[in-house]
N, C-alpha and C positions, 0 to 999 in steps of 0.2 A: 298264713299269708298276711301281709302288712297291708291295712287299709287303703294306702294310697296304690298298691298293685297291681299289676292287673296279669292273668294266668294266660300265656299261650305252649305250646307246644311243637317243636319239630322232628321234624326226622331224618337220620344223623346215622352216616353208616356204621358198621358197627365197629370196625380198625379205629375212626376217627372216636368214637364214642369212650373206645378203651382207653385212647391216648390221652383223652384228656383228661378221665379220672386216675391214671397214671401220673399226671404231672400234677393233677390237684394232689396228690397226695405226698409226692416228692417238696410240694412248698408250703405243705401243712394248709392247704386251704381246699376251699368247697368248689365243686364246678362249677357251679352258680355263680360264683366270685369271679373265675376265670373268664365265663361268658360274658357274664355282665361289661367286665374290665375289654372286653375285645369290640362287643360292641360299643361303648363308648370311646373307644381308640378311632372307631370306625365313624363315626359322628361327627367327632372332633375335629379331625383331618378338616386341613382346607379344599375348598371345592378347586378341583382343575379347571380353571377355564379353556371351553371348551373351541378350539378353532374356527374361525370363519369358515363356511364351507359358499366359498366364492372359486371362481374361475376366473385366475387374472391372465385374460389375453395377450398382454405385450410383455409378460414375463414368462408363458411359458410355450416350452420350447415346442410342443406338438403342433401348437396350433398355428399354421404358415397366415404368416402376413398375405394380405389380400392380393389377388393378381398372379398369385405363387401354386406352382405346382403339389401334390401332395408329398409329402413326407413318407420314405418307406422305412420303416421299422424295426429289427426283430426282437420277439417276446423280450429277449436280455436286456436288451435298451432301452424298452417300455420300462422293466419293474429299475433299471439304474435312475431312470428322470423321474418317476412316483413317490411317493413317499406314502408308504401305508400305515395306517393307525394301530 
């Protein structure tokens, strides 16, 4: 082990675990290499910024301007106006 390392451990099914000393060996290289390479792909990556999570009233369509009756709905029209993450 390399001075500046530090040892952890997981657990990795076993299909997933074959697969990838399958492909360490199809590129000549170690799985080690492969993890490492995935995790710092994964690091790298820029952070998504994450949406406002605000309720804007006069843009959206459920909620009736004041003085106004209720809105009837069904389920199909609810999930067409949401927009789910």
């Amino acid at each position: 082990m390399k001075p500046n390392a530090i040892r952890t451990s997981i657990d990795l099914p076993r299909d997933l675990h074959r697969r990838l000393h399958e492909v360490a060996a199809r590129k000549g290289t170690s799985a080690r290499k492969i993890i490492l390479a995935g995790i710092e792909r994964a690091i790298e990556e820029p952070a998504v910024p994450r949406p406002e999570r605000h309720l804007d009233l006069e843009a959206n369509p459920l909620v009736p301007p004041a003085g106004r009756g209720i809105i009837n709905l069904t389920n199909e029209e609810i999930y067409d106006l949401i927009e789910f993450p």
